[in-house]
Rosetta silent file (secondary structure, phi, psi, omega in degrees, C-alpha in Angstrom):
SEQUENCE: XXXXXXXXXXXXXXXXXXXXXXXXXXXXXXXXXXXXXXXXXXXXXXXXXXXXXXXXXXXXXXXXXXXXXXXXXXXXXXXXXXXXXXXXXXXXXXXXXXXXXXXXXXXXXXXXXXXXXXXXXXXXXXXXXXXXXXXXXXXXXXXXXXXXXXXXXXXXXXXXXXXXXXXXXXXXXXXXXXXXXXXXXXXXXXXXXXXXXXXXXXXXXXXXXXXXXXXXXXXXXXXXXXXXX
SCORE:     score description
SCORE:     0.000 S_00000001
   1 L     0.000  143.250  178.985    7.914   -1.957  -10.925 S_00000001
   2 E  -100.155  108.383 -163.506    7.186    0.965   -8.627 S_00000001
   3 E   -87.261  150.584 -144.793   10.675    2.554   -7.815 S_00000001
   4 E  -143.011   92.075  166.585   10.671    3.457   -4.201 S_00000001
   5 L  -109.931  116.146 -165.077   12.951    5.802   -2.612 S_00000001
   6 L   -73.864  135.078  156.657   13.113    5.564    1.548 S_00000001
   7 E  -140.100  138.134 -179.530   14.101    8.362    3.283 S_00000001
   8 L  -157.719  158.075 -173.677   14.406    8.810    7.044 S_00000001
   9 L   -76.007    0.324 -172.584   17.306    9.841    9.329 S_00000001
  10 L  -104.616  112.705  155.920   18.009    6.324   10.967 S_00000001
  11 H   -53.488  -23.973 -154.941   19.767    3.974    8.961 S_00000001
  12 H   -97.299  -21.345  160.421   19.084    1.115   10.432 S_00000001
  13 H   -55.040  -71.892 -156.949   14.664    2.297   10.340 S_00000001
  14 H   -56.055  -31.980 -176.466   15.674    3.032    6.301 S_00000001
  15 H   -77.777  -20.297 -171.067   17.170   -0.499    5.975 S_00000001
  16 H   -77.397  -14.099 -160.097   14.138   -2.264    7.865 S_00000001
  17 H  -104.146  -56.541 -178.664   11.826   -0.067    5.652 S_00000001
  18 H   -50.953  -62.972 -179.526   13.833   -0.721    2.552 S_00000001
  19 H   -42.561  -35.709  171.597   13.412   -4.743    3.778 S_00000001
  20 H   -74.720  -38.959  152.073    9.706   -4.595    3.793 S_00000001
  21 H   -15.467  -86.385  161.805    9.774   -3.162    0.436 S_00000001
  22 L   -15.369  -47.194 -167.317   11.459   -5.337   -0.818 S_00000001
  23 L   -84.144  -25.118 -179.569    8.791   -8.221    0.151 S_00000001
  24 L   -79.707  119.602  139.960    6.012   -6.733   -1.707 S_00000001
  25 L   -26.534  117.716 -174.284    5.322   -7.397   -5.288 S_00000001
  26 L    82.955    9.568 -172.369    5.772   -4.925   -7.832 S_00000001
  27 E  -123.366  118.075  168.594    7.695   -2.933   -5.795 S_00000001
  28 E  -133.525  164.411 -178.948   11.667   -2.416   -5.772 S_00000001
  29 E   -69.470  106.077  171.971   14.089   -0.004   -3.714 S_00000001
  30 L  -109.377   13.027  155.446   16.177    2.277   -5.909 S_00000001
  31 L   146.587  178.835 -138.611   17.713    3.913   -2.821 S_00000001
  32 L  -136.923  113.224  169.871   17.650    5.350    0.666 S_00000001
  33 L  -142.116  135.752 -145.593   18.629    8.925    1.773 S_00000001
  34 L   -83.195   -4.980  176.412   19.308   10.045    5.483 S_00000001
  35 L  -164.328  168.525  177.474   18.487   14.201    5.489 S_00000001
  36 H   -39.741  -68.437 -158.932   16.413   16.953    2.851 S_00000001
  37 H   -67.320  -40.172 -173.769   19.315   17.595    0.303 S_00000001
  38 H   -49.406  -48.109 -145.583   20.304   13.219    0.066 S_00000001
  39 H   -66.431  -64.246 -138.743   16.334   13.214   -0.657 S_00000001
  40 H   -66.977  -39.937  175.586   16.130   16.223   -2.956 S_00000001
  41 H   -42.754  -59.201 -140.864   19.445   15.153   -4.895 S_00000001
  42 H   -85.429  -19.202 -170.684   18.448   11.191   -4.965 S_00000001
  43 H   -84.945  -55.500  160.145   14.699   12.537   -6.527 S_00000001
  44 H   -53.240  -48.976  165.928   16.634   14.500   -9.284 S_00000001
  45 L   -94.037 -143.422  -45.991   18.644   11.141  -10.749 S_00000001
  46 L   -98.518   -2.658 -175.889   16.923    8.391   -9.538 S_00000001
  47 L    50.448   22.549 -178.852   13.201    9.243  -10.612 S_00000001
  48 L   -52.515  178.193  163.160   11.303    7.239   -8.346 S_00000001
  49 L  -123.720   19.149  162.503    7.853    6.947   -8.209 S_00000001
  50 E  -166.112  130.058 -170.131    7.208    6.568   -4.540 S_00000001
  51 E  -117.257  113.631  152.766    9.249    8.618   -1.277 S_00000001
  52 E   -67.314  122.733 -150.613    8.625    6.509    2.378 S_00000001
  53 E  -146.449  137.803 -146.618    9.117    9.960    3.288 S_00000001
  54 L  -125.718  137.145  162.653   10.243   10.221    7.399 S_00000001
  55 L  -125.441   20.867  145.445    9.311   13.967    8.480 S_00000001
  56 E   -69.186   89.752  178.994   12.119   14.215   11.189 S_00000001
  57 E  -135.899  158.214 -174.937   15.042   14.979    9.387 S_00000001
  58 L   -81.983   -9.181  173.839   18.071   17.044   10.760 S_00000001
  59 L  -109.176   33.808  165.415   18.279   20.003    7.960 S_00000001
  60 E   156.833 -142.535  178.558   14.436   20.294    7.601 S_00000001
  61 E  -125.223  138.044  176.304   11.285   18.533    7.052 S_00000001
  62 H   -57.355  -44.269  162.721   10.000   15.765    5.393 S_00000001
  63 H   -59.346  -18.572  166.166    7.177   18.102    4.737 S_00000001
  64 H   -92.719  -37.347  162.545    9.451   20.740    3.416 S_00000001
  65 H   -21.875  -76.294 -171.254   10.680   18.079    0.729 S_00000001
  66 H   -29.398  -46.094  173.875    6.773   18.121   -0.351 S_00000001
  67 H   -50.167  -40.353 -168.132    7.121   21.798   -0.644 S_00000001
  68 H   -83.173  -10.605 -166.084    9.971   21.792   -3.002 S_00000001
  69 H  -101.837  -43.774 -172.060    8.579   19.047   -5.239 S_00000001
  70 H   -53.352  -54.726  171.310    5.523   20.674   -5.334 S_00000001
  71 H   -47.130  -41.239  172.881    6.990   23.795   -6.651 S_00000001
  72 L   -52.918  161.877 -173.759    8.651   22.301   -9.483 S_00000001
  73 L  -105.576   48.243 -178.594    7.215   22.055  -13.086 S_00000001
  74 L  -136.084  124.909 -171.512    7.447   18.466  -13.608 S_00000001
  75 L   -66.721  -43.693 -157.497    4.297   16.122  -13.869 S_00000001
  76 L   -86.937   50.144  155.278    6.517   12.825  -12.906 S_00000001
  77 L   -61.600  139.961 -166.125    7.140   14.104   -9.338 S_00000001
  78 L   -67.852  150.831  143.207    7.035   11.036   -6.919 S_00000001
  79 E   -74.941  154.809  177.150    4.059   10.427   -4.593 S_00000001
  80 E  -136.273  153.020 -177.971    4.903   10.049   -0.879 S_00000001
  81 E   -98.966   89.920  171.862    3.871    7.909    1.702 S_00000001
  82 E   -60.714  155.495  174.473    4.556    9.404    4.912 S_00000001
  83 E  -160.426  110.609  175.788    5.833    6.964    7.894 S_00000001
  84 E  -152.853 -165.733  170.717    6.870    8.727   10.734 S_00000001
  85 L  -123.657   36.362  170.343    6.292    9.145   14.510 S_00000001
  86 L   -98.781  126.775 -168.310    4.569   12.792   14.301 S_00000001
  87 L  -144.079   21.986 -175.054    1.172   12.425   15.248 S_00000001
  88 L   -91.836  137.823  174.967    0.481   16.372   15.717 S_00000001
  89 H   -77.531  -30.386  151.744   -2.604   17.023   13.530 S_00000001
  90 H   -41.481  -30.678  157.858   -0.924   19.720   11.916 S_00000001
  91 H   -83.427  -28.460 -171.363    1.406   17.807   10.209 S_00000001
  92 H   -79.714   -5.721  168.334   -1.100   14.973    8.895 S_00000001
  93 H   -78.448  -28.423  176.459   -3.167   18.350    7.286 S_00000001
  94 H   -50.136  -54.183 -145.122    0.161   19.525    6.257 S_00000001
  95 H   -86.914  -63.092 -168.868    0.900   16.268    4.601 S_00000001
  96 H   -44.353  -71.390 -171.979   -2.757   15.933    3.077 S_00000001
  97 H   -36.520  -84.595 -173.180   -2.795   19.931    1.524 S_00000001
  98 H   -35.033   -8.510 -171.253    0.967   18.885    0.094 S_00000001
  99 L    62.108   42.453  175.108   -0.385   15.836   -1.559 S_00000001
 100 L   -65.211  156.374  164.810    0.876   12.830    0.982 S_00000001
 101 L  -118.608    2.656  153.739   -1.248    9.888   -0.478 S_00000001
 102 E   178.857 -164.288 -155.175   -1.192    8.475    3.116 S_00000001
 103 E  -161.155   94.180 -170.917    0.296    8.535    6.465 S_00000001
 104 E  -106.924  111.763 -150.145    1.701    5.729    8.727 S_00000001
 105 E  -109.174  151.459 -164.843    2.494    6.988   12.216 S_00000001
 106 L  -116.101  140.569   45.277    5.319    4.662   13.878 S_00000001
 107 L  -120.290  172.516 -168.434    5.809    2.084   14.961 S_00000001
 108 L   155.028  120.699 -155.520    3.918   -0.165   12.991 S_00000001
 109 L   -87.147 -179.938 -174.966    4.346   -3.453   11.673 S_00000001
 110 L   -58.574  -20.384  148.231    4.837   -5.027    8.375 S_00000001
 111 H   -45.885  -42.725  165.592    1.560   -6.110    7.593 S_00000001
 112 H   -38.153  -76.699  174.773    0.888   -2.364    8.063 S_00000001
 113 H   -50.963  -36.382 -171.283    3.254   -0.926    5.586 S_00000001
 114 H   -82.691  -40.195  172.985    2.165   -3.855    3.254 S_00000001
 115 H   -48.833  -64.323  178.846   -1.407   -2.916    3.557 S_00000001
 116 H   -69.871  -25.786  171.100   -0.643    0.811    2.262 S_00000001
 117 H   -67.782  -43.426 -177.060    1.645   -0.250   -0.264 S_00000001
 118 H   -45.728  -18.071  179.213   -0.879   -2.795   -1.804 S_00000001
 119 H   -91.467  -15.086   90.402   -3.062    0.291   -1.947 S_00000001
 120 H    25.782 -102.525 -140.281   -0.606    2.189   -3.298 S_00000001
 121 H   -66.707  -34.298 -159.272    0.108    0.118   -6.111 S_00000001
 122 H   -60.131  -47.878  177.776   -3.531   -0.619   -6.863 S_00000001
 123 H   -61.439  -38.854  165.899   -4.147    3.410   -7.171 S_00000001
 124 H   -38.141  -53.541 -160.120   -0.766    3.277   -9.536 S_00000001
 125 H   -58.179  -64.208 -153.579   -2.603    0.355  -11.982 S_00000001
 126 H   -62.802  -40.785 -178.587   -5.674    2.621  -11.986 S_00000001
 127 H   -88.820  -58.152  167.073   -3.984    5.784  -12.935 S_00000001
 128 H   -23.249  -36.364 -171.526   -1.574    3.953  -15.288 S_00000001
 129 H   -96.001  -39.360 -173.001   -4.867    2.692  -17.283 S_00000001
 130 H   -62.584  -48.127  172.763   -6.749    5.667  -16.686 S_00000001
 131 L   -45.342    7.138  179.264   -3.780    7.688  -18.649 S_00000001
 132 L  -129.560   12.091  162.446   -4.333    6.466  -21.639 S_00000001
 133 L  -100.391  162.311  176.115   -8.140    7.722  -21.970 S_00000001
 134 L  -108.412   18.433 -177.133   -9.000   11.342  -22.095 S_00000001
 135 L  -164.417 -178.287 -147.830  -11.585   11.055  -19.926 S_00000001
 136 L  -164.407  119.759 -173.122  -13.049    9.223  -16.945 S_00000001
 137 L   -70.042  174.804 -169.758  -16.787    8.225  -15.259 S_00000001
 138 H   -81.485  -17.352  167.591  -17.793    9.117  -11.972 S_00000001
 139 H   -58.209  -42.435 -145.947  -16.754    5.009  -11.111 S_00000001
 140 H   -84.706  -21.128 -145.807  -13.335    5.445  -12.195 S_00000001
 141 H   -69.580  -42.426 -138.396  -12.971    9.535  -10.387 S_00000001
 142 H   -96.519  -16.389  162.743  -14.448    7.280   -7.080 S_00000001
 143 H   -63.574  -36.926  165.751  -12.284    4.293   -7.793 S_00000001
 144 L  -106.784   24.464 -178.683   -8.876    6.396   -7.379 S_00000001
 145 L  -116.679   -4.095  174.187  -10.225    8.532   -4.973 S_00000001
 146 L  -114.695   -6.555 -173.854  -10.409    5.126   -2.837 S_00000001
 147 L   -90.991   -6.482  155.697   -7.687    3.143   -3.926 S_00000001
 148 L   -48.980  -22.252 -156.709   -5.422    4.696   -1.303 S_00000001
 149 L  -121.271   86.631 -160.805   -7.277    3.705    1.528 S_00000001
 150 L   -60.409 -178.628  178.893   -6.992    0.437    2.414 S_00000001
 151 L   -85.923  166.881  176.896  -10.396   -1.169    3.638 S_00000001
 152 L  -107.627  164.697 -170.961  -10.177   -1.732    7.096 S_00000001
 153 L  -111.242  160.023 -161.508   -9.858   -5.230    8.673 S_00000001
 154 L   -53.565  119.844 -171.664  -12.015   -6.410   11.604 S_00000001
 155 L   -92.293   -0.332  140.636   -9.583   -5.419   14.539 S_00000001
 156 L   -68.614   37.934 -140.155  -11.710   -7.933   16.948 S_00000001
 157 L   -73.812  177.481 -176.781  -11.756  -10.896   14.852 S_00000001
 158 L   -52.765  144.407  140.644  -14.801  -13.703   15.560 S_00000001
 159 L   -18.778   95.711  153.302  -14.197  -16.345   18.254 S_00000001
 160 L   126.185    8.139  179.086  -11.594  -19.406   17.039 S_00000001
 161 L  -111.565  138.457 -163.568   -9.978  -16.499   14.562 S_00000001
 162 L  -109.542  142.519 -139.245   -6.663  -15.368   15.150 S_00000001
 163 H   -74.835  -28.516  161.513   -5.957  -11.536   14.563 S_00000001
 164 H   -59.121  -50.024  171.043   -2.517  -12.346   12.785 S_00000001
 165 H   -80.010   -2.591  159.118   -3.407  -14.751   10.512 S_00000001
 166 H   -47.045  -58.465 -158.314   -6.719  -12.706    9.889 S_00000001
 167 H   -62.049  -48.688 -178.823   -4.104   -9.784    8.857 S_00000001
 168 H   -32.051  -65.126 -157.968   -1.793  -12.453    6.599 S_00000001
 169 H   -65.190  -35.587 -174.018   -4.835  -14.025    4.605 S_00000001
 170 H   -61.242  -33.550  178.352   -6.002  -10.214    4.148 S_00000001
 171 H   -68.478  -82.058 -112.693   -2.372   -8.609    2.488 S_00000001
 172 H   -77.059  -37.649  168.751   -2.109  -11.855    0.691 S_00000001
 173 L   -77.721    4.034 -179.908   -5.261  -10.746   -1.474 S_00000001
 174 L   -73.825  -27.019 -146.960   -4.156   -7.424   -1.480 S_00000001
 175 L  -102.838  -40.998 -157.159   -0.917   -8.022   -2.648 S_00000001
 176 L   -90.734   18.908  155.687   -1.957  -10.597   -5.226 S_00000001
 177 L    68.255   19.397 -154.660   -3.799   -8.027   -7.283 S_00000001
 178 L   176.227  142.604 -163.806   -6.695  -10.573   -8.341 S_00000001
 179 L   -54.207  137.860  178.473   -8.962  -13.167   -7.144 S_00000001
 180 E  -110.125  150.613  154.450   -7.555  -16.123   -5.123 S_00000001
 181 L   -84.581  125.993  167.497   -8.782  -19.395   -4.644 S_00000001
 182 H    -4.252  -61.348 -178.883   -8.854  -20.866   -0.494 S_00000001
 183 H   -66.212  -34.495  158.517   -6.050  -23.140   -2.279 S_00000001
 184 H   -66.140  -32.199  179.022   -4.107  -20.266   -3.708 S_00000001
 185 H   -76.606  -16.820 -147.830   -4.537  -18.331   -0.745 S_00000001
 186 H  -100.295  -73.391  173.690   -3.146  -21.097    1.150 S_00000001
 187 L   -68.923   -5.036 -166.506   -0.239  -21.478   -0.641 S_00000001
 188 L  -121.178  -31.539  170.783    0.860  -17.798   -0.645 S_00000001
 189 L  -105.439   -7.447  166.094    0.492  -17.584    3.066 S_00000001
 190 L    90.089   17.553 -141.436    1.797  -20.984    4.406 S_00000001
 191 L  -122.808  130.581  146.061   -1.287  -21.280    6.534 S_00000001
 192 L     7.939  115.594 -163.787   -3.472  -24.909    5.908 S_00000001
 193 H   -63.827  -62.869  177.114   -6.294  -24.829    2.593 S_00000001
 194 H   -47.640  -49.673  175.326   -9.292  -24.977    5.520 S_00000001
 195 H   -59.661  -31.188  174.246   -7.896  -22.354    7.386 S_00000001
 196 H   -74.740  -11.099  168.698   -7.958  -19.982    4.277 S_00000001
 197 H   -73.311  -56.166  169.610  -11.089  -20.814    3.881 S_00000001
 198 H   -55.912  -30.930 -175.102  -12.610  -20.090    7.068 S_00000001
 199 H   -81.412  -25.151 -170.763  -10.666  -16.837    7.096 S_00000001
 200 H   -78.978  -25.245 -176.281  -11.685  -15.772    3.638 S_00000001
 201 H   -67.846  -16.385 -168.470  -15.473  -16.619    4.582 S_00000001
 202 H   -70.704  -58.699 -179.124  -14.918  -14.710    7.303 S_00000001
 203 H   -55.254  -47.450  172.665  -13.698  -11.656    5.591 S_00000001
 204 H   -72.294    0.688  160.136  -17.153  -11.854    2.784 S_00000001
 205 H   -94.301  -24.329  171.695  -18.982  -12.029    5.634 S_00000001
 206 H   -70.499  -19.535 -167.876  -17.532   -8.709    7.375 S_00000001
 207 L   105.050  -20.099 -147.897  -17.675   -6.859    3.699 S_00000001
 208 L   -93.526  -21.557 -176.366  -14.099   -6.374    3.502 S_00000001
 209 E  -127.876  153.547 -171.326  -13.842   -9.543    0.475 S_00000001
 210 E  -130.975  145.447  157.582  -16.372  -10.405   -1.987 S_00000001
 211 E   -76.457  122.708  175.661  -17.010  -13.913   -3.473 S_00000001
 212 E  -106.227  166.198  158.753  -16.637  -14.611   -6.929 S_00000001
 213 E  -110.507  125.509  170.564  -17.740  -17.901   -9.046 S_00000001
 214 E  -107.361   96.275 -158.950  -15.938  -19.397  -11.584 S_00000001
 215 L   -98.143  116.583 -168.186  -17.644  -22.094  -13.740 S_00000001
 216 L   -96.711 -143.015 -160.683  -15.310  -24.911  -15.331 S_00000001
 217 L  -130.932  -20.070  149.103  -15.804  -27.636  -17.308 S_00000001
 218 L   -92.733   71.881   28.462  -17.556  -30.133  -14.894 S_00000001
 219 L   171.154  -10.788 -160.648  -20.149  -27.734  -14.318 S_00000001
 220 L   -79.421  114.090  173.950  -19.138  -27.398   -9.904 S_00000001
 221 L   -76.321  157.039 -177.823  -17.854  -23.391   -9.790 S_00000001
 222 E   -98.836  148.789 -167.485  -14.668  -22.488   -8.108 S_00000001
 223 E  -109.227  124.220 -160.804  -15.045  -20.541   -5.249 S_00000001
 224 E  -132.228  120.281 -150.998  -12.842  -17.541   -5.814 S_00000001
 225 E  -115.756  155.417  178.048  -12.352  -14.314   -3.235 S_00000001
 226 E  -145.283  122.968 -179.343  -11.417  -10.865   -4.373 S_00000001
 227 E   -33.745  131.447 -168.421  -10.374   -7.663   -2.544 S_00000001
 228 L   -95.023  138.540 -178.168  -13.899   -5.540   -2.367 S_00000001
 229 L   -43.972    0.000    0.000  -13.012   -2.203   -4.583 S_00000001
């Protein structure tokens, strides 16, 4: 599990933030803190390994957090996810130089936030795996240097396609870390086995999903779609 500590100065933003959390796979909340010192305290015991990091806080910056963690001499310092409503380019260069692993400027809905975590965790697997080699090909350096960033999905979709459940079908392979079938996909989003179909065909035909085949034992392959790396 990827321990997750939110912090922003609104309670009732940290519990809705905390709630989407929640909803994701592979992801849990180990706690929530409302100004710089809650954060910097709550970083020292709780270890997390990812700060929803707000950079409106009333004793400082979200961005001065970065500073301070940065300073320290400790490899398992958390990555952060910024989510805030600072849109000044100076802070998202701020945030990049400090070693933000993205940026979500608010509002922005849960599909959003689900989007960056799935990318999120996917750069976690990838580093987690990478760590135990001592060394790494120019696939893998280009493989984490992309798994932050989700792909993006067609923000127009095609005639007879509807731009929510376009969004749905797309998290639900993001999230499920591995190829789905139309019937799995189906079942994880609540949405009819033809409509995941049409939407996943949709998505291999924009680039954003790739088709795999899977060959059984009566000889007909399963048609199986997987987020493209």
């Amino acid at each position: 599990m990827i321990r997750t500590l939110v912090v922003d100065d609104d309670f009732r933003v940290s519990h809705i933030h905390s709630d989407y959390v929640r909803r994701i796979q592979g992801f849990e909340v180990v706690g929530e803190a409302a100004n710089l010192a809650e954060a910097l305290a709550a970083v020292r015991t709780l270890h997390p390994d990812l700060l929803l990091l707000d950079i409106f806080l009333p004793d400082g910056s979200g961005l001065d957090i970065l500073r301070r963690l940065s300073q320290d001499q400790d490899d398992a310092r958390p990555d952060a996810l910024m989510i805030t409503a600072d849109h000044d380019i100076m802070s998202v260069r701020a945030a990049m130089k400090l070693g933000a692993v993205g940026y979500l400027v608010k509002p922005f809905g849960s599909a959003d936030l689900a989007e960056r975590l799935g990318a999120y965790r996917q750069l976690h697997d990838r580093v987690d795996a990478l760590s135990r080699t001592t060394t790494a090909d120019q696939a893998d350096v280009d493989a984490l240097f992309s798994a932050a960033r989700p792909p993006a999905i067609p923000r127009i979709p095609a005639k007879g396609h509807s731009a929510p459940t376009l969004t749905t079908i797309h998290q639900a392979l993001r999230t499920a870390g591995t190829a789905l079938s139309a019937a799995e996909a189906a079942e994880a989003t609540g949405v009819s086995r033809a409509t995941a179909q049409r939407y996943l065909s949709y998505l291999v035909k924009e680039g954003t999903v790739r088709l795999e085949l899977r060959y059984g034992t009566n000889g007909r392959p399963e048609h199986r779609y997987r987020m493209q790396s």
